[in-house]
C-alpha positions in Angstrom: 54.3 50.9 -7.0 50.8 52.6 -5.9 48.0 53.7 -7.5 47.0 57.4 -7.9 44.2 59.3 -9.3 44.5 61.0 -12.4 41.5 62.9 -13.2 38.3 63.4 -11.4 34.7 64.8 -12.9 31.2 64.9 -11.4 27.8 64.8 -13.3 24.3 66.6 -10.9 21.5 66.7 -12.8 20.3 69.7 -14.2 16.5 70.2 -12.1 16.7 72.0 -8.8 14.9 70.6 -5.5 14.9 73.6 -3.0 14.6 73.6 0.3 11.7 76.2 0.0 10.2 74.3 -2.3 10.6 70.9 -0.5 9.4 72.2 2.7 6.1 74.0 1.6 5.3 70.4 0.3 6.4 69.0 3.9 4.6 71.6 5.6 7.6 72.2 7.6 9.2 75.2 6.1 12.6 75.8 4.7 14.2 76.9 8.2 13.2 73.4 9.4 15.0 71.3 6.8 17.9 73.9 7.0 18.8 73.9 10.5 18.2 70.4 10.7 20.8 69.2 7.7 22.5 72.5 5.8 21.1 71.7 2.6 19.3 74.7 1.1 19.1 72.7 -2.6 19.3 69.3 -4.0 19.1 67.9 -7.6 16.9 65.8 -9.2 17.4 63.5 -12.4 15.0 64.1 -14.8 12.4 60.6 -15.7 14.4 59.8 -18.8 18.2 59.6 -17.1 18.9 56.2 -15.1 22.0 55.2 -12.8 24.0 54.7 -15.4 23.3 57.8 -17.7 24.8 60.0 -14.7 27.6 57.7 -14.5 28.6 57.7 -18.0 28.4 61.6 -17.9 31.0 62.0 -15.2 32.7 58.7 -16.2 33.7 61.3 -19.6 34.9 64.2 -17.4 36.9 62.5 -16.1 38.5 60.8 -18.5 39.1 64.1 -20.3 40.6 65.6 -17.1 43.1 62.4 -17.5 43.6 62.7 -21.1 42.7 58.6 -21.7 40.0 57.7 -23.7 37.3 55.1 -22.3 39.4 52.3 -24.5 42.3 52.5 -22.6 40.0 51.4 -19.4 41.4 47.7 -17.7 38.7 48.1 -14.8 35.4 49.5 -14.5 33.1 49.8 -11.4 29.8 51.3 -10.3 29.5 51.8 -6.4 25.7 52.5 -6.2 22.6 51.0 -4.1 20.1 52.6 -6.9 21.1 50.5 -10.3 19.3 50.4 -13.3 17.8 47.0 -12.5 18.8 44.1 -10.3 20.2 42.9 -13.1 23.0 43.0 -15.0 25.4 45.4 -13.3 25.0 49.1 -13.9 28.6 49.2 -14.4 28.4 47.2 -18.0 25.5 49.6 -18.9 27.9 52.0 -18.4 30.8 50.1 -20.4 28.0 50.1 -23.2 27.5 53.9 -23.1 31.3 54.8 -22.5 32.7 52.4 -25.1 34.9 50.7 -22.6 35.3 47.9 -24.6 38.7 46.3 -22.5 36.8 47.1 -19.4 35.9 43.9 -16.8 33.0 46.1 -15.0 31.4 45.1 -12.4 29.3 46.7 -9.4 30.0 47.3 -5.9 27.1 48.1 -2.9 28.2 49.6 0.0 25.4 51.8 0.2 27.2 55.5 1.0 30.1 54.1 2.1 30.5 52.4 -1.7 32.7 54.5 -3.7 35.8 54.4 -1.1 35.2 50.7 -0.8 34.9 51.0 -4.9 38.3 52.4 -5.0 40.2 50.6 -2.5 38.9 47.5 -4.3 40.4 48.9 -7.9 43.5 49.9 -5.9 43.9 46.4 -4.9 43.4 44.9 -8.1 45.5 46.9 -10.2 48.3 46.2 -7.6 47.7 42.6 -7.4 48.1 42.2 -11.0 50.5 43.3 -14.0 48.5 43.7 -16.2 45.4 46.2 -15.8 47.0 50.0 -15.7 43.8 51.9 -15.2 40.4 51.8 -13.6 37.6 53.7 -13.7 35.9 53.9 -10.3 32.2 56.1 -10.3 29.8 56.6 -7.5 26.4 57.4 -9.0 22.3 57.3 -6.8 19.5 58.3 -7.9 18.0 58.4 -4.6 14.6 60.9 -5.7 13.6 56.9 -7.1 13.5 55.0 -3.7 12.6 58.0 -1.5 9.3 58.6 0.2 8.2 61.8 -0.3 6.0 62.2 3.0 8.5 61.0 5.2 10.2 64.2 5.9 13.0 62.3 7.8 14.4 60.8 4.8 13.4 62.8 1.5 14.8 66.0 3.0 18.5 64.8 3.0 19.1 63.3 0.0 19.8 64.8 -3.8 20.6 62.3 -7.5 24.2 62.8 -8.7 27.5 60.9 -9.9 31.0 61.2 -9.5 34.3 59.5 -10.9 37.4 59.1 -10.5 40.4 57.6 -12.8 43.0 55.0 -11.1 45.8 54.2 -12.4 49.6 52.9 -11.5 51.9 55.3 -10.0 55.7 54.5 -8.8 56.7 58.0 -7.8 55.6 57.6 -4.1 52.0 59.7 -4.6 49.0 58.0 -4.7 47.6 55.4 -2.0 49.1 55.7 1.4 46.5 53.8 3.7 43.3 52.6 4.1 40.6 50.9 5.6 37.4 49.0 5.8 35.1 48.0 8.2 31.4 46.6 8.2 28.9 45.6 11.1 26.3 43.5 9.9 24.5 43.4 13.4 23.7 46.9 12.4 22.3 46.4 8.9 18.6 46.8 9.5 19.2 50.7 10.3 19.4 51.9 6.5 17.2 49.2 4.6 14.6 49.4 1.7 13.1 46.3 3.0 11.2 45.0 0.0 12.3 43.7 -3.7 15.0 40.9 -3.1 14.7 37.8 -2.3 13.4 37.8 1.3 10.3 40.2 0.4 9.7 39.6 -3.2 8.4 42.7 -5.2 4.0 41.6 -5.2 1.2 44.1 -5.2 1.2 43.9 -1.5 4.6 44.7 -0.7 4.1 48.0 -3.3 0.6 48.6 -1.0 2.3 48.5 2.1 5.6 50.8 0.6 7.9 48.3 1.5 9.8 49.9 -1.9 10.9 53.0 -0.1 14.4 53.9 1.1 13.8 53.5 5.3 16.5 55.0 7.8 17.4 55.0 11.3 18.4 58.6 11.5 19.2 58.9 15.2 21.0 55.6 15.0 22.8 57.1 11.8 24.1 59.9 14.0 25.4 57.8 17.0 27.0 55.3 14.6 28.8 58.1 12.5 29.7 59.9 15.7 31.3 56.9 17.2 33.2 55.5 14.8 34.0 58.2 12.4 36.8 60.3 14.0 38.2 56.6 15.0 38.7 55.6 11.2 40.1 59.2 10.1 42.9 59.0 13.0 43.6 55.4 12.5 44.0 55.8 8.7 45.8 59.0 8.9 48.9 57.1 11.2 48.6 54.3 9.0 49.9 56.3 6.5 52.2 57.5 9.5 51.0 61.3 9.2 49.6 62.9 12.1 46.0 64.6 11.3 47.9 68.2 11.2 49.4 67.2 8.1 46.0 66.1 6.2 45.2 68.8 3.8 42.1 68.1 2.9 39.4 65.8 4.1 36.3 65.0 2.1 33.8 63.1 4.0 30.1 61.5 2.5 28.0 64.2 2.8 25.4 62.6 5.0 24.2 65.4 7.0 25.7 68.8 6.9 25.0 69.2 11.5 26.6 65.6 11.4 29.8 66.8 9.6 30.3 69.5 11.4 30.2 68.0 14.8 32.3 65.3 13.5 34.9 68.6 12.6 34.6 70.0 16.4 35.1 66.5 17.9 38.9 66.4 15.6 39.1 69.9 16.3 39.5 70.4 12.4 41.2 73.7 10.8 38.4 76.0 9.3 38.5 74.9 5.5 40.0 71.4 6.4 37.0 69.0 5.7 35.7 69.5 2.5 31.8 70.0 2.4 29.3 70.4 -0.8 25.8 69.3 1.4 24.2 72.9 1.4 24.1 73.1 -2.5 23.7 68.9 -3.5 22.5 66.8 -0.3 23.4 63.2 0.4 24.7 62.0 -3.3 24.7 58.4 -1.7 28.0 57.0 -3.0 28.6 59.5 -5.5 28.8 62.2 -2.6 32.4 61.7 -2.1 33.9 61.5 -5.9 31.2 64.5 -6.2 32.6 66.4 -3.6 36.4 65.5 -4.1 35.6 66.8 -8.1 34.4 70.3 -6.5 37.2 70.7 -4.4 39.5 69.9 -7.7 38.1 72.2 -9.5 37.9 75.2 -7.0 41.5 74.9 -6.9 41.6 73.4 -3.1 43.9 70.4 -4.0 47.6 70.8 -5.0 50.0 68.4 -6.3 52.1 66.3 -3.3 48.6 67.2 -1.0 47.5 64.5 1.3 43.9 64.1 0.8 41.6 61.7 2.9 38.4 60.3 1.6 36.1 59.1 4.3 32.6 57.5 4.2 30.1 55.7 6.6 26.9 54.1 5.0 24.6 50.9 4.8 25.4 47.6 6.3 26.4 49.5 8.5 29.9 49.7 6.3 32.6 52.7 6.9 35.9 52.7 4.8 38.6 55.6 4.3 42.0 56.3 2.6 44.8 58.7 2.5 46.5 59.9 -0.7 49.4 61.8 -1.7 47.7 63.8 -4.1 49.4 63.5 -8.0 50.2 66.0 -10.8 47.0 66.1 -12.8 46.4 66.4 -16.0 44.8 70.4 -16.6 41.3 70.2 -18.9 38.3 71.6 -18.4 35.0 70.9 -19.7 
């Protein structure tokens, strides 16, 4: 007995951030932003949608794509690092909105890294237990909220999205393979927004000194993903005891689109093989990976019996991946 996805959808908000448009504001210029992370476009929720508003919207699609209804959910939960409010969890706003009324929900932050660690976590729990069936695992950011616009090394990279995913229990040998976590707290200050817990209380000067904002490492970023990226794809690929030849498709968090693509030359990847929706959405946070995953779904790049690795560095600093054996899914549309 595994577990194995059975429908996927993706919710990006309908208002279009260009890179034109970003970089007159900059005063850098679109080429700039462009050469420096692939992203010609990002989206931007509009002031009345929250967290859990793009969550619930892909939370549906992909329930449709699995023919359940939000009812039949045992497990809910929200990977994000930009919920409603500190608290309760985003994830039982989203119960609210969905109707998931069997649902335990309950959020997970991993930063970028959240949704694999999101499903790895449902995986376990739906294993561990006879009685849940089916989880609902969402990455959803609304990153335009935390981001400063005048730092250019931040606000360029990063776009407001959600993606989901539904889990559920599988004994026909798809599903699950392998996979693996990691985190290295000596690391953590690298990706921070250093203000509004409990060590820097949110007061009047903390807002003055813009303590609020989304801060970032960038070159640190690199060297972290570049060292210990290709490591967690080949160790999780022969812990499924595959060789990386026989991966089909690899969707990575969509950090940085120069990033990737190094990371593709270092595996010496096949043209098509890692997965990549940066140039048109950004860094989604954790809903960049169930984002991209739902694109290559429904572009027709995933097959029944596939293997398909998810891969994500983020935060903490955390990295996580898994290998699948890709299921029959359920054909919808929407």
């Amino acid at each position: 007995m595994t577990t194995a996805i059975l429908g996927t959808g993706s919710y990006l908000p309908d208002n279009v951030l260009t890179s034109a448009e970003l970089g007159d504001r900059l005063g850098v210029g679109e080429q700039w932003i462009v050469e420096k992370t692939h992203i010609s476009e990002r989206r931007v929720a509009s002031p009345d949608e929250a967290t859990s508003d793009l969550a619930a919207h892909a939370a549906h699609r992909a329930l449709h794509e699995a023919g359940l209804h939000a009812a039949d959910i045992d497990l809910l939960l929200v990977a994000t690092s930009t919920p409603d409010q500190p608290i309760p969890a985003t994830a039982c706003a989203v119960q609210a909105k969905i109707g998931a009324v069997r649902a335990a929900a309950f959020d997970v932050d991993s930063v970028c890294s959240g949704f694999v660690y999101a499903l790895v976590t449902a995986h376990a729990l739906l294993s561990a237990d006879p009685r849940p069936q089916t989880a609902l695992v969402i990455g959803a950011d609304i990153y335009s909220r935390i981001l400063n616009y005048q730092d250019r090394r931040t606000c360029v990279l990063f776009g407001d999205g959600a993606g989901a995913v539904v889990l559920s229990k599988h004994s026909n040998g798809r599903g699950l393979l392998a996979s693996t976590l990691s985190s290295d707290g000596t690391l953590a200050d690298i990706v921070k927004i250093p203000a509004g817990g409990s060590r820097i209380p949110a007061s009047a000067e903390s807002v003055a000194d813009g303590q609020h904002y989304f801060a970032m490492d960038g070159r640190q970023v690199r060297d972290f993903a570049a060292r210990v990226v290709p490591d967690l794809i080949t160790d999780v690929v022969k812990s499924a005891d595959l060789s990386l030849a026989d991966v089909d498709l690899i969707v990575p968090h969509q950090a940085n689109g120069t990033m990737l693509r190094s990371i593709a030359d270092s595996l010496d990847l096949r043209p098509g093989q890692m997965h990549l929706t940066i140039e048109r959405y950004g860094n989604t946070g954790a809903a960049s990976v169930p984002i991209t995953l739902d694109d290559a779904v429904r572009n027709g790049l995933v097959h029944t019996d596939d293997t398909v690795l998810l891969v994500a560095f983020g935060g903490g600093m955390s990295s996580g991946a898994a290998a699948m054996r890709w299921a029959k899914q359920k054909k919808g549309s929407w």
